[in-house]
VOBA-1610 file (N, C-alpha, C; in pm, whole numbers, padded with zeros to 5 digits, always signed):
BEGIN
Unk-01617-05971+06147Unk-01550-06044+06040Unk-01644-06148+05980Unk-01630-06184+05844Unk-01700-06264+05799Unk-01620-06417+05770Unk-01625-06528+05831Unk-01541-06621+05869Unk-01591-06740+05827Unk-01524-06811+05738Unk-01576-06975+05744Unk-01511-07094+05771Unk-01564-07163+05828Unk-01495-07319+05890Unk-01506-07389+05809Unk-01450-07472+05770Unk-01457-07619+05688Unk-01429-07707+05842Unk-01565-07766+05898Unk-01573-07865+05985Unk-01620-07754+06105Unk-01673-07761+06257Unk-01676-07665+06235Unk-01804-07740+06432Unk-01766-07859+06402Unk-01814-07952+06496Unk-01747-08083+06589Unk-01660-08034+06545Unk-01517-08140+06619Unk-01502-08042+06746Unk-01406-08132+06838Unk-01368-08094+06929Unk-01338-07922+07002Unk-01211-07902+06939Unk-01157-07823+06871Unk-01234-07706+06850Unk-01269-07708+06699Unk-01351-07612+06602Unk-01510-07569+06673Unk-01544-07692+06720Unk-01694-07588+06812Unk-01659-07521+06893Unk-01578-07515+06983Unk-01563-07424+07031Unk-01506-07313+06975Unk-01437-07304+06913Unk-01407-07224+06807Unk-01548-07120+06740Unk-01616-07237+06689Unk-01750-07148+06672Unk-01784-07091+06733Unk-01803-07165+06881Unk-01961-07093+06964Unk-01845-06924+06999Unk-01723-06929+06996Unk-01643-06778+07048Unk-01640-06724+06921Unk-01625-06794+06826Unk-01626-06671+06671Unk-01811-06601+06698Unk-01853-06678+06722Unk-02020-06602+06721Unk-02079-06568+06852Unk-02000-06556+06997Unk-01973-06457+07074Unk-01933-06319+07057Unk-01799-06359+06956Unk-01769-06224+06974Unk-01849-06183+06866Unk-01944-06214+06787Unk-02013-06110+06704Unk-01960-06134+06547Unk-01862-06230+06532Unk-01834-06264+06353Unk-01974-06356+06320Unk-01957-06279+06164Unk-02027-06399+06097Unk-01964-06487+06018Unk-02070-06638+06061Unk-01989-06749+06079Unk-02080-06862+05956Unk-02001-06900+05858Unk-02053-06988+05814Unk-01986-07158+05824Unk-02044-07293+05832Unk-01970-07380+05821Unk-02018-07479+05729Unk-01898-07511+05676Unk-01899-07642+05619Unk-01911-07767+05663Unk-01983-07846+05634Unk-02056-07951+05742Unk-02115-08071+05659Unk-02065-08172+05688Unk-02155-08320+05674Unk-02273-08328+05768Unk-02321-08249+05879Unk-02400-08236+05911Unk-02445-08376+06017Unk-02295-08469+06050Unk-02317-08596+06098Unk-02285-08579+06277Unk-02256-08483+06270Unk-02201-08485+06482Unk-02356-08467+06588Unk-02312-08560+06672Unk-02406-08589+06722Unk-02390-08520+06903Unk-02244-08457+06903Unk-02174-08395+07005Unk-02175-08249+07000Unk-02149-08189+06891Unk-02146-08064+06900Unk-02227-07977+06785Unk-02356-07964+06865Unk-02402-07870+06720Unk-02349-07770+06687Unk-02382-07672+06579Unk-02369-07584+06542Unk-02403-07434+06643Unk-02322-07311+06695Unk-02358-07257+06741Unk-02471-07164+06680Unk-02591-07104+06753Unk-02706-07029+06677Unk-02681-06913+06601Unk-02687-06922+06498Unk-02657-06806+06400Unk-02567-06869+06292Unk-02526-06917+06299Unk-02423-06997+06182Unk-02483-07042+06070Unk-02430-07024+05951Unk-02504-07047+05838Unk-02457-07154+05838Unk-02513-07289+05758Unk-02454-07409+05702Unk-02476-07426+05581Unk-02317-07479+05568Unk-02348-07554+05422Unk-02307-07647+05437Unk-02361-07784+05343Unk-02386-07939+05373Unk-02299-07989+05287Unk-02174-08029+05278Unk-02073-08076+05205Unk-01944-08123+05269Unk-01891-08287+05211Unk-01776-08314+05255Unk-01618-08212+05206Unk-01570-08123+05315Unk-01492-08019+05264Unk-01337-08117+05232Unk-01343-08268+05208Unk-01233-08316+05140Unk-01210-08342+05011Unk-01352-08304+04967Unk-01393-08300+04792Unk-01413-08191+04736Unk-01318-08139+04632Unk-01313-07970+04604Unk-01418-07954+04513Unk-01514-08070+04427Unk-01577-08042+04414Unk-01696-08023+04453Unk-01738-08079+04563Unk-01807-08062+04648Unk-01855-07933+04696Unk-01716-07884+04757Unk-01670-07812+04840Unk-01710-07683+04747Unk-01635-07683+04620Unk-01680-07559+04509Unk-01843-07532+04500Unk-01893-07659+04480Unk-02012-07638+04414Unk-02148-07600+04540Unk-02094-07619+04691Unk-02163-07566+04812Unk-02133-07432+04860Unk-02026-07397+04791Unk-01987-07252+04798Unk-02075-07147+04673Unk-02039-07243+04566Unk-02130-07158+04494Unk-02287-07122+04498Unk-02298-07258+04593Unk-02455-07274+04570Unk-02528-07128+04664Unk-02433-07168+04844Unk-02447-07107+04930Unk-02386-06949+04977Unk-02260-06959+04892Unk-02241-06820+04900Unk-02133-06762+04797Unk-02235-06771+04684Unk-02166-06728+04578Unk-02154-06557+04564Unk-02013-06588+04505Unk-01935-06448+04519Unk-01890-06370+04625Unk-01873-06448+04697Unk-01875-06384+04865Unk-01734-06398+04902Unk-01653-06299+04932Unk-01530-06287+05024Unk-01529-06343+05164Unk-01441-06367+05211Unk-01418-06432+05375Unk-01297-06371+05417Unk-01302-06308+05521Unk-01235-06211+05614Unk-01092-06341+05666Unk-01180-06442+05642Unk-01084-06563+05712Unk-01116-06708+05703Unk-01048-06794+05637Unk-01142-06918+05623Unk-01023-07025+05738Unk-01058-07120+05794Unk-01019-07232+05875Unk-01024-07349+05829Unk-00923-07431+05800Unk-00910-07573+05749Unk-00907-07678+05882Unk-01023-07723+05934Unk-00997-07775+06054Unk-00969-07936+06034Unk-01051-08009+05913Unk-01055-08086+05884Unk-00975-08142+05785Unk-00854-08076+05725Unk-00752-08146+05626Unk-00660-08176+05655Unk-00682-08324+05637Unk-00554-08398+05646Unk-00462-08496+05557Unk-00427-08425+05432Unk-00343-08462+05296Unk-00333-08339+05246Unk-00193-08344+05174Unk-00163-08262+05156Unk-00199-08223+05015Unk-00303-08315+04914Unk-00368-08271+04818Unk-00523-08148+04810Unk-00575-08218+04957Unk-00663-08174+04976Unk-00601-08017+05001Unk-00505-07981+05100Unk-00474-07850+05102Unk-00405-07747+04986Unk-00369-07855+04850Unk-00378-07772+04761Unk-00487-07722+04707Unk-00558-07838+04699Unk-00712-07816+04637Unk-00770-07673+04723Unk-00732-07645+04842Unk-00801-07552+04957Unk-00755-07384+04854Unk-00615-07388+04850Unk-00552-07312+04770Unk-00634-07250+04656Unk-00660-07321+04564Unk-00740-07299+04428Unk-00845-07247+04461Unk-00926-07317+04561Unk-01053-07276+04650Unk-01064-07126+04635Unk-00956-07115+04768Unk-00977-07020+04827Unk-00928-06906+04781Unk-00796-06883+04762Unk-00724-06768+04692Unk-00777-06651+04636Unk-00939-06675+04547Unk-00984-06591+04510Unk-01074-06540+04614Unk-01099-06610+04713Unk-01243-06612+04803Unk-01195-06564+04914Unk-01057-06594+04991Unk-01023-06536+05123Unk-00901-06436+05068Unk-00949-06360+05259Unk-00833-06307+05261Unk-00710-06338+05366Unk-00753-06441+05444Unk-00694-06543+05523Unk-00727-06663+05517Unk-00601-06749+05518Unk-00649-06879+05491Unk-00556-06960+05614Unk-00649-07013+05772Unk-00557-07067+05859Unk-00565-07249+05839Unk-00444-07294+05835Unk-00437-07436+05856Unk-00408-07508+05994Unk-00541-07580+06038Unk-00491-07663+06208Unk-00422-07751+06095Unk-00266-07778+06208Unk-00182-07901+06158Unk-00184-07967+06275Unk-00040-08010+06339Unk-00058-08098+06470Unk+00096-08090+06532Unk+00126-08057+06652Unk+00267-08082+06748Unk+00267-08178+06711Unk+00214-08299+06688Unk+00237-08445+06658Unk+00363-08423+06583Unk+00380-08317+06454Unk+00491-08315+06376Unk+00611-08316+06397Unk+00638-08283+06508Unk+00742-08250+06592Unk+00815-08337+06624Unk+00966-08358+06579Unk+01028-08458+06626Unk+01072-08493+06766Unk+01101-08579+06807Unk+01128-08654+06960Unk+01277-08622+06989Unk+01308-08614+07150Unk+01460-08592+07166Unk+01473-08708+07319Unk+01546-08767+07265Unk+01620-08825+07410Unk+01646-08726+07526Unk+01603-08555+07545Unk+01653-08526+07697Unk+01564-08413+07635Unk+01524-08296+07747Unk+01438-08229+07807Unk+01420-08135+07660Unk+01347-08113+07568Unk+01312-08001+07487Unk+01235-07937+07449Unk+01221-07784+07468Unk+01085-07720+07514Unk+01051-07671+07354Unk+00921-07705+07278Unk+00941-07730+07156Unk+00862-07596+07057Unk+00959-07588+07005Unk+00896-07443+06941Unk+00871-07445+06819Unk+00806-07353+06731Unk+00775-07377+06578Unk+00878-07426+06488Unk+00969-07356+06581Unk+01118-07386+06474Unk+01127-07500+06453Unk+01105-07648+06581Unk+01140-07750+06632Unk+01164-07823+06476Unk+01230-07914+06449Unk+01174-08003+06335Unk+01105-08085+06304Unk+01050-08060+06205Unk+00915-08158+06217Unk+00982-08307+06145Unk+00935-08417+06214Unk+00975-08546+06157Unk+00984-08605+06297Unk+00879-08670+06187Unk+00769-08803+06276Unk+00814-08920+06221Unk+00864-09015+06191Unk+00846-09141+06080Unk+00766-09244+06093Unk+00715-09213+06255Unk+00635-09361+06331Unk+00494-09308+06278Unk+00437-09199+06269Unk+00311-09160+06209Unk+00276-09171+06075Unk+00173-09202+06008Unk+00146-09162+05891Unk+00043-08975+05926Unk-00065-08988+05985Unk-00128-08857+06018Unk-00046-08735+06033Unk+00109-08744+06142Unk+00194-08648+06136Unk+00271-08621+06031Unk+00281-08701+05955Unk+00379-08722+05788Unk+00291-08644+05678Unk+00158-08680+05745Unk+00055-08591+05611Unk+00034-08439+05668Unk+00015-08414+05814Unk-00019-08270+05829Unk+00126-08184+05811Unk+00286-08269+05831Unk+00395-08137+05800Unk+00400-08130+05661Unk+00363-08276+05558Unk+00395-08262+05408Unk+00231-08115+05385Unk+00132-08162+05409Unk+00052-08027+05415Unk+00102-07905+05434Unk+00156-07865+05581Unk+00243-07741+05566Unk+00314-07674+05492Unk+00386-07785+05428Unk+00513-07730+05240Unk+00422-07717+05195Unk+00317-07787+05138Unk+00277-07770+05017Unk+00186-07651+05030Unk+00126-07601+05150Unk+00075-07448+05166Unk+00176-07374+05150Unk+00247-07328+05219Unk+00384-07242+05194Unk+00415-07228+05047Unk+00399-07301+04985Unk+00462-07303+04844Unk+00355-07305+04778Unk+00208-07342+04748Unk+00122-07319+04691Unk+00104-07153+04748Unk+00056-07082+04859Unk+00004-07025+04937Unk+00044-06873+04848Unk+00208-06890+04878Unk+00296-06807+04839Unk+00280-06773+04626Unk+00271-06872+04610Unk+00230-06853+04447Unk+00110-06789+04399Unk-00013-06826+04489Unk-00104-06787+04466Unk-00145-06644+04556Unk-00056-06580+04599Unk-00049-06454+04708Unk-00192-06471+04805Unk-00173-06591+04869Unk-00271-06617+04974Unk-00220-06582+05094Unk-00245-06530+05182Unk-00183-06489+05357Unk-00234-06613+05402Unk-00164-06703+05453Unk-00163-06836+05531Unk-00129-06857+05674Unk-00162-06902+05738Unk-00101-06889+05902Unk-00142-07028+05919Unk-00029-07136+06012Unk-00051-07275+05995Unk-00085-07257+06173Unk-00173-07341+06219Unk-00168-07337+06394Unk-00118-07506+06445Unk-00047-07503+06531Unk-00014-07614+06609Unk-00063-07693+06726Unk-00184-07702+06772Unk-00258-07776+06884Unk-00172-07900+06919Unk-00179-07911+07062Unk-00109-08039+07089Unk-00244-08129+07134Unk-00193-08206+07273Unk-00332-08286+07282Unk-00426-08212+07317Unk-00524-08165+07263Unk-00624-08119+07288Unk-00794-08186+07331Unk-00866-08147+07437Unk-00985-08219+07507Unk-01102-08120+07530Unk-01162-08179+07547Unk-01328-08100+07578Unk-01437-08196+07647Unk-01546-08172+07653Unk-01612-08187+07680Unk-01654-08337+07672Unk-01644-08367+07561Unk-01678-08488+07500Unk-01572-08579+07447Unk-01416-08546+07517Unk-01313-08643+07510Unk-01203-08609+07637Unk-01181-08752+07661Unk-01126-08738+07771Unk-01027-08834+07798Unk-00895-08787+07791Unk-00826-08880+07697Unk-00663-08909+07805Unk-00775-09042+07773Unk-00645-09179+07824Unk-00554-09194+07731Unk-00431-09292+07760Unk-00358-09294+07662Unk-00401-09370+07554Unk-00475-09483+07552Unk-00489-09516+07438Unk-00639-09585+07438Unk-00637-09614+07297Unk-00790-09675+07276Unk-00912-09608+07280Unk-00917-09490+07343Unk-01051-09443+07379Unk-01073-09314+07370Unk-01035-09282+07204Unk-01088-09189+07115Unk-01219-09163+07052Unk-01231-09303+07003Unk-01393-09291+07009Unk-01498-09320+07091Unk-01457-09374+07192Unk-01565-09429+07324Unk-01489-09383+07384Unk-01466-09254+07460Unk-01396-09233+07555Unk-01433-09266+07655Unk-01573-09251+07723Unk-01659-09337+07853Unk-01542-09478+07866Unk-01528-09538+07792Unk-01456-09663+07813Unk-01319-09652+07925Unk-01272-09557+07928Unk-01201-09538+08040Unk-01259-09557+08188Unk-01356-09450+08185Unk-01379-09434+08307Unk-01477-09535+08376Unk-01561-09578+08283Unk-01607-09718+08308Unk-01530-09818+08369Unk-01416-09890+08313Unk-01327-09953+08418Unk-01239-09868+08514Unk-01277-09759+08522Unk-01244-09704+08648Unk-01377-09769+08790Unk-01494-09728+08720Unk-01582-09764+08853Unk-01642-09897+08859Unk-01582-09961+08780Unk-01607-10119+08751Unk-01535-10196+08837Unk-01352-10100+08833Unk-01296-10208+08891Unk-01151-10278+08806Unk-01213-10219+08655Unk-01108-10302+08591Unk-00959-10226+08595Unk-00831-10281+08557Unk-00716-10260+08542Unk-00684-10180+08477Unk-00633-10066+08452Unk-00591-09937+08448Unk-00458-09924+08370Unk-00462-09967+08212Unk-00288-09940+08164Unk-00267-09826+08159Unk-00138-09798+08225Unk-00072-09679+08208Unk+00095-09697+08144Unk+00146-09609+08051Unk+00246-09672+07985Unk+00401-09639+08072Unk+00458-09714+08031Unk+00624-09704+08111Unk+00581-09728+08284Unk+00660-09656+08310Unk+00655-09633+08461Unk+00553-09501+08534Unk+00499-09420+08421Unk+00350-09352+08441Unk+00456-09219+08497Unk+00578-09157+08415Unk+00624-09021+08481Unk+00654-08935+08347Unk+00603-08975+08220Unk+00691-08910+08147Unk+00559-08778+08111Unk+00597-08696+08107Unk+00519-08582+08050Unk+00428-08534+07964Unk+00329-08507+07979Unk+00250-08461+07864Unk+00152-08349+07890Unk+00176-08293+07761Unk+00090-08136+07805Unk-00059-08189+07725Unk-00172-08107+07829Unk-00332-08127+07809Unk-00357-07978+07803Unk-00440-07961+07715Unk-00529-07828+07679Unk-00655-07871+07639Unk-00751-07717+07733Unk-00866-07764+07710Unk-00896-07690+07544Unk-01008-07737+07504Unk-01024-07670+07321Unk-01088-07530+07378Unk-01198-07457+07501Unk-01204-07385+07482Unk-01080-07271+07485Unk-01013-07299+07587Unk-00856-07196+07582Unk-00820-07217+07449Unk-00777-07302+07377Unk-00736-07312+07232Unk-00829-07222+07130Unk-00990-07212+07167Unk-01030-07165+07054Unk-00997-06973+07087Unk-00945-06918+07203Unk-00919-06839+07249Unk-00819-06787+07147Unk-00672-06854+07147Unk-00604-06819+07074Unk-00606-06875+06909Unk-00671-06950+06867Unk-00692-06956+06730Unk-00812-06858+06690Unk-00885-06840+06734Unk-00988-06763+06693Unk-00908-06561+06651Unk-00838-06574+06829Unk-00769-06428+06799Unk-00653-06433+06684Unk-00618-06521+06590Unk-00557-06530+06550Unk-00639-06424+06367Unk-00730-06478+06359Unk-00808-06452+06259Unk-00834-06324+06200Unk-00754-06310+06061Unk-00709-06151+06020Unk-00618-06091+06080Unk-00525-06150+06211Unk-00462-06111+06240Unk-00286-06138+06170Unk-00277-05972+06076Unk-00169-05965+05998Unk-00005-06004+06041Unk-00006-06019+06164Unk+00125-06027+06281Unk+00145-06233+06201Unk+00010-06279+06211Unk+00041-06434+06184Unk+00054-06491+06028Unk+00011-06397+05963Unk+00081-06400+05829Unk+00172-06488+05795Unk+00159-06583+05749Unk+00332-06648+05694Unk+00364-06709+05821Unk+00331-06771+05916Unk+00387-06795+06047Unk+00314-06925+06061Unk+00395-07003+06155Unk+00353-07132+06230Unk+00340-07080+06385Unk+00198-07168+06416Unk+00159-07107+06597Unk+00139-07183+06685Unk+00248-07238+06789Unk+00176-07299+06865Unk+00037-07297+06936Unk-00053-07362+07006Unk-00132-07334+07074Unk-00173-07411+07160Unk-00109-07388+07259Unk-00117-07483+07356Unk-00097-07446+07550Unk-00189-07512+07630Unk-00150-07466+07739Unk-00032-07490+07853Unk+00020-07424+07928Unk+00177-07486+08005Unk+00125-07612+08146Unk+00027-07644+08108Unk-00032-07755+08188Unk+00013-07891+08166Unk+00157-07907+08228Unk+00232-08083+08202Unk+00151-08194+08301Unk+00114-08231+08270Unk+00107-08379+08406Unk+00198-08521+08374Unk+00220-08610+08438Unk+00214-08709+08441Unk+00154-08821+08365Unk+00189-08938+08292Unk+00045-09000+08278Unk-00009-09078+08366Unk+00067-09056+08495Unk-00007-09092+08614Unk-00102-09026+08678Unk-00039-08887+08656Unk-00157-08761+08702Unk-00293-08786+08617Unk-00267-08789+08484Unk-00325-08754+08429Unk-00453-08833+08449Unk-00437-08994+08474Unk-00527-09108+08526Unk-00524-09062+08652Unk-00445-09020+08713Unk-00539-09016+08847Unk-00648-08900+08860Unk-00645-08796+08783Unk-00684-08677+08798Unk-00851-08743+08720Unk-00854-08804+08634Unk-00948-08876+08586Unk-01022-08952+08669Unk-00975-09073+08743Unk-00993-09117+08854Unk-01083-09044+08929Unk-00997-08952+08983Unk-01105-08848+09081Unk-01235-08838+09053Unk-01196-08762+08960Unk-01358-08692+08888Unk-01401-08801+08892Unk-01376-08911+08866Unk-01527-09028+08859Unk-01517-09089+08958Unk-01488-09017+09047Unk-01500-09057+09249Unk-01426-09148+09265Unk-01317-09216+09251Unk-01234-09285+09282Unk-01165-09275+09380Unk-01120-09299+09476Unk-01012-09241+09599Unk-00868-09274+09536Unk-00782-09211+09609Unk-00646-09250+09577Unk-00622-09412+09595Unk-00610-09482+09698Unk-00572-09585+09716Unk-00690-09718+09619Unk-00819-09651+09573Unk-00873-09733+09456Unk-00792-09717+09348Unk-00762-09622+09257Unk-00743-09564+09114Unk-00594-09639+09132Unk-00517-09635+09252Unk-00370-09711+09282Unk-00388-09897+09266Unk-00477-09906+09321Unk-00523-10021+09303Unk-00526-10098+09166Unk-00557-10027+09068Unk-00599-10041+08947Unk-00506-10037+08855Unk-00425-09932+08888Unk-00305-09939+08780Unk-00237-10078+08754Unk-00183-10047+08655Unk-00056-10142+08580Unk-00018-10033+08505Unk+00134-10083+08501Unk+00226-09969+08397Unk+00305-10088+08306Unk+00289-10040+08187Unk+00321-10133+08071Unk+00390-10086+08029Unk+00491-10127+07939Unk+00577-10092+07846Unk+00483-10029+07712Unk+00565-09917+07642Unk+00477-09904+07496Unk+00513-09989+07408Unk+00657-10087+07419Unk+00663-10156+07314Unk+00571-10285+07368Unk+00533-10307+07455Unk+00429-10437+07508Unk+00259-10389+07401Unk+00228-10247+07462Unk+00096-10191+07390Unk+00106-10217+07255Unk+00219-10140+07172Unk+00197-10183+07071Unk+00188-10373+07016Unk+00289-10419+07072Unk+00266-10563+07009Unk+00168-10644+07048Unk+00077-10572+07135Unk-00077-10623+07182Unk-00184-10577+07067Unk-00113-10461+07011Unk-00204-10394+06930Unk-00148-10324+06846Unk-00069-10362+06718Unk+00045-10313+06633Unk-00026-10164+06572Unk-00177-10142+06571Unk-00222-10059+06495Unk-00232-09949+06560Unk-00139-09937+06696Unk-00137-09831+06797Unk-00010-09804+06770Unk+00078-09825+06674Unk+00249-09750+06696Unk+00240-09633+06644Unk+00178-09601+06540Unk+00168-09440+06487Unk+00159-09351+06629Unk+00040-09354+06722Unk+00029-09293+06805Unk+00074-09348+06935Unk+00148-09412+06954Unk+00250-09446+07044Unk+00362-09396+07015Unk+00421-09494+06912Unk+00566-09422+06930Unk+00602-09320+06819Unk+00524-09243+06773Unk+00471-09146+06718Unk+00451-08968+06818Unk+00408-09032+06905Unk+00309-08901+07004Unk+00344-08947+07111Unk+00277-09021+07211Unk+00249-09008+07333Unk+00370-09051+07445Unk+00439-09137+07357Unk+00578-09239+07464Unk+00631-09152+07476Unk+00675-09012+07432Unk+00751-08881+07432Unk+00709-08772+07533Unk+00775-08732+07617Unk+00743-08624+07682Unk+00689-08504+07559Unk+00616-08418+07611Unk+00635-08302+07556Unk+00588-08201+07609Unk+00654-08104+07597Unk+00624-07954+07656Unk+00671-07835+07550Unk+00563-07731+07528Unk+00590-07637+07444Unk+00608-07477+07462Unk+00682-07421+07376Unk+00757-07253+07392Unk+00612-07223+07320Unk+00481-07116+07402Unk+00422-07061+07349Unk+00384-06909+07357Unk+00529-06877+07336Unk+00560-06701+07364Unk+00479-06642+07210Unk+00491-06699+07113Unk+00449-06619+06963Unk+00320-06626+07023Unk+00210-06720+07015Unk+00062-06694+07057Unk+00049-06576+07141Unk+00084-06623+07267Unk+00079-06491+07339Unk+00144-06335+07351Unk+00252-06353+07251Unk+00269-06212+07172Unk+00127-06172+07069Unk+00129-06267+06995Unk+00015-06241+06880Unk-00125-06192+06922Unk-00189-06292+07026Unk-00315-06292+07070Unk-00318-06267+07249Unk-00304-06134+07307Unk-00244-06116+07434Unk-00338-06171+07525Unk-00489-06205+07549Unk-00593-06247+07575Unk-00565-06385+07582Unk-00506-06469+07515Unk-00434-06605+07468Unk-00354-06648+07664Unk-00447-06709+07726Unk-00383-06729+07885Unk-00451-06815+07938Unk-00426-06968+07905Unk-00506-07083+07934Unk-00601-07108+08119Unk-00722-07076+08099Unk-00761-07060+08245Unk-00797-07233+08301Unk-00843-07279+08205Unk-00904-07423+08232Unk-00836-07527+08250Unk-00801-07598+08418Unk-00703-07682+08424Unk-00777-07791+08457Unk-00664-07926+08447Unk-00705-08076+08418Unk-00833-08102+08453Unk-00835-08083+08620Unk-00950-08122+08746Unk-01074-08115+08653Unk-01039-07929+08666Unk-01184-07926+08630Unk-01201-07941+08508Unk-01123-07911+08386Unk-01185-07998+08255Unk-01277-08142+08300Unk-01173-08221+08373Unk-01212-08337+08357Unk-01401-08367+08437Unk-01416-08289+08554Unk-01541-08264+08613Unk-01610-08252+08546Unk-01600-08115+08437Unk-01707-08062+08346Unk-01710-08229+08205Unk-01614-08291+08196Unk-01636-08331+08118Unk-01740-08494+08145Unk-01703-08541+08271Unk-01772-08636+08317Unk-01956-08602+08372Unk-01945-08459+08379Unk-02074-08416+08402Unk-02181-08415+08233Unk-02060-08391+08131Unk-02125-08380+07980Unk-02178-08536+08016Unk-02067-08654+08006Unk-02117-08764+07987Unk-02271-08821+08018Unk-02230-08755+08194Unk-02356-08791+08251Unk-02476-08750+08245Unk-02527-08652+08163Unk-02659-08580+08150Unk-02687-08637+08022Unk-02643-08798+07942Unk-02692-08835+07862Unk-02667-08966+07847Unk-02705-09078+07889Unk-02646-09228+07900Unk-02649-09248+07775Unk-02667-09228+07696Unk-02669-09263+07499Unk-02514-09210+07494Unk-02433-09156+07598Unk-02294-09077+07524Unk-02172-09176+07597Unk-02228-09305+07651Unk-02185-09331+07722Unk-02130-09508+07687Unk-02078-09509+07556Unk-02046-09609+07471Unk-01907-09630+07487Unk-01890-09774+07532Unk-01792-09860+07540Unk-01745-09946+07430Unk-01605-09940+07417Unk-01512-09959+07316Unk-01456-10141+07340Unk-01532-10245+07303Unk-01534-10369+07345Unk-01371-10430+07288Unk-01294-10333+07149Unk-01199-10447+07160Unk-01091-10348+07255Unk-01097-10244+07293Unk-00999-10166+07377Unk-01024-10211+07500Unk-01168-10301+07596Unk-01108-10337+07700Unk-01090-10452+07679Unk-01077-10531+07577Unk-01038-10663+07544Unk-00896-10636+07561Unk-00819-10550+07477Unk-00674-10547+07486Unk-00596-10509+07648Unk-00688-10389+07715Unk-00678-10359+07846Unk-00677-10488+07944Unk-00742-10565+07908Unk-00799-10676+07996Unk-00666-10769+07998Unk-00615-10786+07850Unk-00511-10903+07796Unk-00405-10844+07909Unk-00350-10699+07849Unk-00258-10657+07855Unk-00234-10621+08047Unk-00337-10591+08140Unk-00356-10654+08269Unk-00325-10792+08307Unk-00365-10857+08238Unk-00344-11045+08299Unk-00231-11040+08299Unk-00162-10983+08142Unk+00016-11069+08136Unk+00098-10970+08248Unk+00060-10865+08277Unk+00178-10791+08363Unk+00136-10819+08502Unk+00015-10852+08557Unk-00004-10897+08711Unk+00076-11002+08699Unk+00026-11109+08597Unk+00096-11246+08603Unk+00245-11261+08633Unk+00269-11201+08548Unk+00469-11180+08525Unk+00520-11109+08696Unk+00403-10977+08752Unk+00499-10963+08830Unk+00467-11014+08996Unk+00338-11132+08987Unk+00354-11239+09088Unk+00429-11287+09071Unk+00528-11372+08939Unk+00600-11484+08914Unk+00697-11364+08992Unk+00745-11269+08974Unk+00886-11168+08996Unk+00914-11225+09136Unk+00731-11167+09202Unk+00742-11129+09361Unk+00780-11277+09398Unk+00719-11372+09356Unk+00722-11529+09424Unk+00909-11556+09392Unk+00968-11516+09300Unk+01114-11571+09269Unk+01240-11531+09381Unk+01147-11407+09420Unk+01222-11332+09535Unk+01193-11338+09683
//
């Protein structure tokens, strides 16, 4: 197949690559050419353009592969729902598949146990990011459909690799910053009481089933989850972290504090989108369509060892290993006031 990425070096999407050019597609990407984590897999053509500017985007297509059909193009990087019309105009004449990553983020929240399926409804109100990837979804559907484009939208939940390793908060872009006050010593927020649920997938299992997704006529017109049945804890989830960076149980215990999310946020108001947005919510997902669609689609890579392989990436490069100064500032705050409060508890009693 002849296949192109818009982005193509994120998390996610490299892996995506390096299995589209395993199995033998040719692969071109669209690229700012700025990641310093995931190159390009060998053989991949590039083209050098921000794919949120259609003119850009037009005029690197024309430059680089003018007149050229695509078996399948990937929107990994759009997030407004102008930009995915603009994709529309793009593409319509140029593909013959056009897949959109959106986000489970869209997915609304339930007060008691719900296993969440495409159907689920989407509505977020605490997000702006989840508000732009479901308004994206309409406006494909309804552009998509006008312009007789075959569209297939995919659903990733939290998704990790190599080069993210993900605490609950703060340490998206310095992820090292976690595990650093793990072997430092420092205090360990974990939110609520550290039991509510959350599903982790690694990106290569994900690029498994998005990749098999590609030309595949079954996903046509369809929304896909993609995600693995791997729930933890967000206690597990820190402790399982913990480990890998040699921690014993009774250290990584040591360390905790469990905070409220409405405490996180009012420590740090610019965390409610993805607080009470995403993460304060259990979630677990129905991913029978993927694995009808893409039968190969059977997540092998669990927490442990993600997390091993991923502390081993860190470590074969101390340059990758950048700390996030106002996230342990807030970690630090948000430690003092809850030890403090619950000496005053223990001393009242």
């Amino acid at each position: 197949m002849n296949v192109l990425f818009l982005g193509g070096t994120g998390v996610i999407s490299s892996e995506c690559a390096a299995l589209a050019r395993a199995r033998g597609h040719e692969l071109t990407l669209v690229t700012r050419g700025r990641s310093r984590t995931a190159p390009p897999p060998p053989g991949a053509r590039l083209l050098y353009a921000d794919a949120s500017d259609p003119v850009a985007l037009r005029a690197a297509l024309s430059e680089g592969a003018s007149g050229e059909r695509f078996d399948a193009v990937v929107q990994f990087v759009g997030y407004d729902p102008g930009q995915v019309a603009d994709d529309v105009i793009t593409f319509a004449p140029r593909a013959n598949h056009y897949v959109f990553v959106s986000s489970a983020a869209t997915y609304r929240s339930f007060d008691r146990f719900v296993r969440l399926t495409e159907e689920t409804e989407q509505a977020n109100p605490h997000w702006e990011y989840a508000r732009k990837k479901a308004e994206s979804e309409r406006v494909l559907r309804t552009y998509a459909a006008d312009a007789d484009l075959p569209f297939t939208i995919v659903r990733p939940a939290h998704t990790y690799g190599a080069s993210r390793i993900p605490g609950y908060v703060g340490n998206s872009r310095h992820p090292w910053t976690l595990v650093d006050r793990m072997r430092r010593g420092a205090d360990i927020i974990i939110p609520g009481d550290g039991t509510s649920v959350w599903t982790l997938t690694h990106a290569r299992d994900v690029a498994v089933g998005l990749v098999g997704l590609l030309g595949n006529e079954g996903a046509f017109g369809q929304a896909v989850n993609i995600m693995g049945d791997e729930a933890l804890t967000w206690d597990g989830i820190h402790a399982t972290i913990a480990a890998a960076a040699g921690l014993s149980v009774p250290q990584f215990a040591a360390l905790t504090v469990h905070v409220p999310s409405d405490a996180i946020v009012a420590a740090d108001p610019g965390l409610a989108g993805g607080v009470y947005g995403d993460k304060m919510h259990g979630a677990v997902y129905d991913t029978s369509r993927i694995r009808t669609l893409v039968p190969d689609f059977a997540p092998r890579i669990g927490f442990a060892e993600g997390m091993r392989e991923a502390l081993a990436w860190f470590a074969a490069n101390p340059e990758r290993q950048t700390i996030d100064a106002e996230a342990n500032a807030l970690f630090d705050r948000l430690g003092r006031a809850y030890r403090t409060a619950l000496r005053g508890v223990t001393a009242e009693t």
